[in-house]
Structures are given as C-alpha cells and as structure tokens.
C-alpha positions in Angstrom: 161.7 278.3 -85.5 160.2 281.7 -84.9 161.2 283.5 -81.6 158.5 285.2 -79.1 159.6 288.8 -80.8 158.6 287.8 -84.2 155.5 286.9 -83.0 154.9 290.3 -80.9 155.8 291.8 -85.0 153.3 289.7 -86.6 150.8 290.5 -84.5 150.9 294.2 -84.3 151.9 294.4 -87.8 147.9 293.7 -88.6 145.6 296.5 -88.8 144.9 298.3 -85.6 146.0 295.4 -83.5 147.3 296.1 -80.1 148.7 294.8 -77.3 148.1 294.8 -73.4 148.7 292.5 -70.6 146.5 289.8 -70.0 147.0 287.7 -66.3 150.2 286.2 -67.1 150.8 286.4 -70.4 150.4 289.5 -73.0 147.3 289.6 -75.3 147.0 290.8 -79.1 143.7 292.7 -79.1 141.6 294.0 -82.1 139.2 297.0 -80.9 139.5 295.4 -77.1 138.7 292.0 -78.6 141.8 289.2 -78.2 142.5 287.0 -80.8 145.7 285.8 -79.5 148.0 285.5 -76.2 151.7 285.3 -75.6 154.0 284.2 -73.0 151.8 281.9 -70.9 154.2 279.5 -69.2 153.6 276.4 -70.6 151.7 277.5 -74.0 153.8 280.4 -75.6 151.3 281.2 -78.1 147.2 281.1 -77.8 144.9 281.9 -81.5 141.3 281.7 -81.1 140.0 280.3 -84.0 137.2 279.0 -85.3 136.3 274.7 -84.5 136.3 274.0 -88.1 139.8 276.2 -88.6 141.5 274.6 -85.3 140.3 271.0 -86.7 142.2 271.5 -90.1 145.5 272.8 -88.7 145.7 270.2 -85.4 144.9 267.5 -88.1 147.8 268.9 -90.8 150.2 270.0 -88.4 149.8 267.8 -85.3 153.8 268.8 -83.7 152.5 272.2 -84.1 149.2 273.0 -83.5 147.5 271.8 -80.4 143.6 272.5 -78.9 143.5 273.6 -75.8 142.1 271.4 -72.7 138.3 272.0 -71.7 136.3 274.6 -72.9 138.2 277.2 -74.6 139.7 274.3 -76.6 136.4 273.7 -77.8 135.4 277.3 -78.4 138.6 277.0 -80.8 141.4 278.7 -78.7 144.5 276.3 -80.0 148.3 277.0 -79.1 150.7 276.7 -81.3 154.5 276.3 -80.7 156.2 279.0 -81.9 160.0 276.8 -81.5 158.8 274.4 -84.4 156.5 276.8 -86.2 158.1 278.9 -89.3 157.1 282.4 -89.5 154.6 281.5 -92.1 152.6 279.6 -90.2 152.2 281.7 -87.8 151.4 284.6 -90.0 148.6 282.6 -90.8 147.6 281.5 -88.0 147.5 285.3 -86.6 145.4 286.4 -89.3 142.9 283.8 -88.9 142.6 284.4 -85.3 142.7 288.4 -85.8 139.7 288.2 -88.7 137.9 285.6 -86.8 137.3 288.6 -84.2 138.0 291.6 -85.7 135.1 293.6 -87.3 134.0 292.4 -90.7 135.4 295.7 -92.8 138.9 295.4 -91.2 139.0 291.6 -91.8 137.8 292.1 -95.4 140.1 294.9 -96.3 143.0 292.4 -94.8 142.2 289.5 -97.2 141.6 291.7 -100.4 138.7 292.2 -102.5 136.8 290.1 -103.4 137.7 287.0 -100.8 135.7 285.5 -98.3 136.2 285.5 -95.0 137.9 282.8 -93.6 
C-alpha cells in the first residue's frame, strides 16, 4: 500500500517534474506536459501511457491497473490504485508515464545509457 504522499515523492523526485493543480485533482508535469494526476475523487492516480504499455500492465496486474472509460482510456491514460499498489509499481509506472512525455534527452538520461526508450 503506498499512500497519496509517496506518490507526490515519486513523482517530483524525476527530473524536472513539477506539480500544479489541474480541475480537481493535482497534475505531475514535465516542461508543462502532464504525465500523471492525483487526487481525483474516484481515481487517486492517472499515468498516461502508451496503448501497448497500458495493455501489458491492465493484463498483469488487473486489481491494480485499470484503463480509463472513453477516449483518454484509449489514448493510454490508466489509473492505478495506489491502496493495493507497492511503491515499486508505482515508480514504474511514473517513469513510464513521465518518459512517455517528457523530451527524448531527459527520458534517456533517466533510463541510462545505452537503453531504449520505453
């Protein structure tokens, strides 16, 4: 179980990530771009990630990760709940949401040299 202030950590622990409010919820933001929300009522926390990257982790971890309805679930926006989620996961999660959108020098210096990009 991670709480909502680990999250806010994990987030704006990655490079030049920052956070602002966005409607009712708070948004993680890389250079203005968001690649995750917090605190909406019913969905905690938001990643936008890729089709192919959302498949894979609402197929592995179904009680966890969850598309969202209509068309930002297809556009790969997936919520994931933070009470059954382990801060691993959502470390992971984070950084593929954060390199999916953040430019391509920041995402590779993230994931090392010589790795490609998620």
């Amino acid at each position: 179980m991670t709480t909502e202030a680990k999250v806010r950590a994990l987030a704006l622990a990655l490079p030049e990530a920052t956070e602002a409010p966005h409607f009712e919820a708070t948004s993680f933001r890389i250079r203005k771009k968001i690649f995750a929300t917090l605190g909406e009522r019913a969905l905690p926390l938001v990643v936008k990630l890729r089709p192919d990257q959302q498949a894979m982790m609402t197929e592995t971890q179904p009680g966890t990760f969850t598309a969202i309805p209509g068309h930002w679930g297809r556009a790969g926006w997936t919520s994931v709940a933070i009470a059954v989620a382990d801060a691993a996961t959502i470390r992971h999660a984070l950084t593929l949401a954060y390199c999916n959108v953040a430019p391509k020098k920041l995402a590779a210096a993230l994931q090392g040299p010589g790795t490609a990009a998620p």
